[in-house]
C-alpha positions in Angstrom: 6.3 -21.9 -10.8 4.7 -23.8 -13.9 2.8 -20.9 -15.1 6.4 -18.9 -14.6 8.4 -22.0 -16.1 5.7 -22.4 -19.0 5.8 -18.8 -20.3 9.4 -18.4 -20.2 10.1 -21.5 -22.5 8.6 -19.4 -24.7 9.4 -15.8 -24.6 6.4 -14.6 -22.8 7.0 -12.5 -20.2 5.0 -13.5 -17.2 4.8 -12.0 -13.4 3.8 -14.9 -11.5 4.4 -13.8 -7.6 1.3 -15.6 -6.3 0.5 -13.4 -3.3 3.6 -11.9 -2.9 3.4 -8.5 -1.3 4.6 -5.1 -4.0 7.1 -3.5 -1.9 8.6 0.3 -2.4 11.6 0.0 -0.6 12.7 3.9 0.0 16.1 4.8 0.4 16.9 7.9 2.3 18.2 9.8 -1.3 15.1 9.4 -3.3 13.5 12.1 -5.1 10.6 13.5 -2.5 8.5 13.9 -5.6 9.5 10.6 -7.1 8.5 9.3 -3.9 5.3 10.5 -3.2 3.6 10.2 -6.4 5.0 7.3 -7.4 3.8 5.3 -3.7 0.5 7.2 -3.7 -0.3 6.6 -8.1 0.5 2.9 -7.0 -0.9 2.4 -3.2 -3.8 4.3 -3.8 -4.9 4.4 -7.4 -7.7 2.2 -8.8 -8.3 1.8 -4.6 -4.9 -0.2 -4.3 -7.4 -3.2 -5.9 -5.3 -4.4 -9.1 -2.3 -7.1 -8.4 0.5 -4.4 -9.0 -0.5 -2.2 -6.5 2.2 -1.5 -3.6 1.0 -2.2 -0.7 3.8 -1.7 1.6 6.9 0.5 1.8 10.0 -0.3 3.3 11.8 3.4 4.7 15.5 2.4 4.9 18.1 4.5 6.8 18.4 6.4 10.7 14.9 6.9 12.5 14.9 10.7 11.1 15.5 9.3 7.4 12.5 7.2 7.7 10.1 9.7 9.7 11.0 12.2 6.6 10.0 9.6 4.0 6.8 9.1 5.9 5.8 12.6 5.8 5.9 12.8 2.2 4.0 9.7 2.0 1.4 11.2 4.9 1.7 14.5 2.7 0.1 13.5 -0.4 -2.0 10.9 0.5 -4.2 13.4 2.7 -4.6 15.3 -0.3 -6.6 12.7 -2.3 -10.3 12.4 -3.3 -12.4 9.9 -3.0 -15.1 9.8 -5.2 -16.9 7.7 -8.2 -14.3 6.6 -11.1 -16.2 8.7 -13.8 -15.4 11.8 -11.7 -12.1 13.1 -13.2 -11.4 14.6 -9.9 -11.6 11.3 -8.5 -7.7 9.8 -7.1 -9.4 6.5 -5.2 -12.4 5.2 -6.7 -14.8 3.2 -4.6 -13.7 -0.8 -3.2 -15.5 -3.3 -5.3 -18.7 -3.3 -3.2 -20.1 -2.0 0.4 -18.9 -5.8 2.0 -15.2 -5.4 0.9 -14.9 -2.0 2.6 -16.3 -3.2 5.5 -13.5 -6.2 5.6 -10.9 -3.1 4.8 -12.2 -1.3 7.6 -11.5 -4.6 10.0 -8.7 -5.1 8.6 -7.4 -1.2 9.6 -9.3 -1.5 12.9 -7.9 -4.8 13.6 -4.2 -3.1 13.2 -5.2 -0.5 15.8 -6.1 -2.6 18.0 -2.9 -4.4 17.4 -0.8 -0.9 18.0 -0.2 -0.1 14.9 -0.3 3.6 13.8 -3.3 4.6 12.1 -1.6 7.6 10.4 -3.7 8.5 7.7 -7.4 6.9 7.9 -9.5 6.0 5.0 -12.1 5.5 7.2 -13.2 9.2 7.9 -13.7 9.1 3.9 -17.9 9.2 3.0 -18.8 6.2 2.1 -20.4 7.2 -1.0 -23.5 6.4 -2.5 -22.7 2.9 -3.0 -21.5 2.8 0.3 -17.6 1.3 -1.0 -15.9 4.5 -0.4 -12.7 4.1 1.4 -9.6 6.9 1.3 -5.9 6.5 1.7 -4.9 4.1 4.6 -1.7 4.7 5.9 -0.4 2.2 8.7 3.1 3.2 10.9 5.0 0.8 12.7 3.9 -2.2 11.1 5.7 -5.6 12.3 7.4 -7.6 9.3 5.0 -10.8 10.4 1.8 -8.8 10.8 -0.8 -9.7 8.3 -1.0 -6.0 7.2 2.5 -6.4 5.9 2.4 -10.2 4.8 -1.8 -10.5 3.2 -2.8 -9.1 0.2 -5.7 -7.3 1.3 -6.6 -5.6 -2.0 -7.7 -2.3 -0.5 -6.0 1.4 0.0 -3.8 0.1 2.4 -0.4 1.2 2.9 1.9 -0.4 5.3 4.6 0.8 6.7 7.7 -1.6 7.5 11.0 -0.2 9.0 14.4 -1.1 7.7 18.4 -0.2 9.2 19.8 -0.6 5.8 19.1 -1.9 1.8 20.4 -5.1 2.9 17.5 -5.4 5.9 14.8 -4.4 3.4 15.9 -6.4 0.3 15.5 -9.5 3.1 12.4 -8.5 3.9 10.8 -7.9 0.4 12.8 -11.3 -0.5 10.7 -13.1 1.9 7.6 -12.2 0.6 
């Protein structure tokens, strides 16, 4: 709040969230294409490790809304390449180092074991020659309290929350 209060006093634009979550909230009219680049350029790209990167997106609208969304999600981010960031073929560079991937690869086996839906698994990515390869993570059915959907894990790790209507997911991001 000071840093917030402190730049705004004098015309500085500031984003201040502190750990808040980036949510896409996806309503059951937007643009497929809109969609699926814009949630895999900002989930996935520079390995979902800078502060703006949305990590979680809220489908709104009937199950078959929501299962659609999903599957243009699921869609593009299989087709993604893993891969060093001077390759210009590369769409999800390496994690910072080997011991951060492992700690993204708990985290995703940790929401497995929790029965979440392991959708689309970085994990069967190479590693790399570093070893800090990790590919699009996409995780179904994830619980509004579960630390996927609440911890900024800083990784290629989208979650997926659920919502009835706008209302239900503007709560949701809200409380983030």
């Amino acid at each position: 709040r000071y840093v917030a209060t402190r730049a705004t006093e004098h015309g500085k634009r500031v984003q201040a969230l502190g750990g808040a979550k980036n949510a896409f909230v996806i309503l059951p009219d937007a643009d497929p294409e809109t969609v699926a680049g814009g949630v895999t350029g900002s989930a996935f790209g520079a390995a979902g490790q800078r502060c703006m990167a949305g990590s979680v997106a809220v489908l709104v609208g009937t199950r078959e809304e929501q299962d659609r969304a999903l599957a243009m999600i699921v869609e593009a981010a299989r087709t993604l390449r893993t891969g060093p960031g001077t390759d210009p073929r590369t769409d999800i560079c390496p994690v910072i180092s080997p011991a951060s991937r492992d700690r993204l690869v708990a985290e995703i086996a940790a929401a497995e074991r929790d029965g979440l839906s392991v959708v689309v698994d970085g994990r069967t990515a190479d590693a790399g020659a570093g070893g800090a390869n990790l590919g699009a993570t996409v995780i179904d059915g994830v619980p509004r309290d579960h630390r996927i959907a609440i911890e900024e894990l800083f990784g290629p790790i989208l979650a997926v929350v659920r919502a009835a209507n706008l209302e239900d997911a503007l709560e949701f991001t809200n409380a983030s």
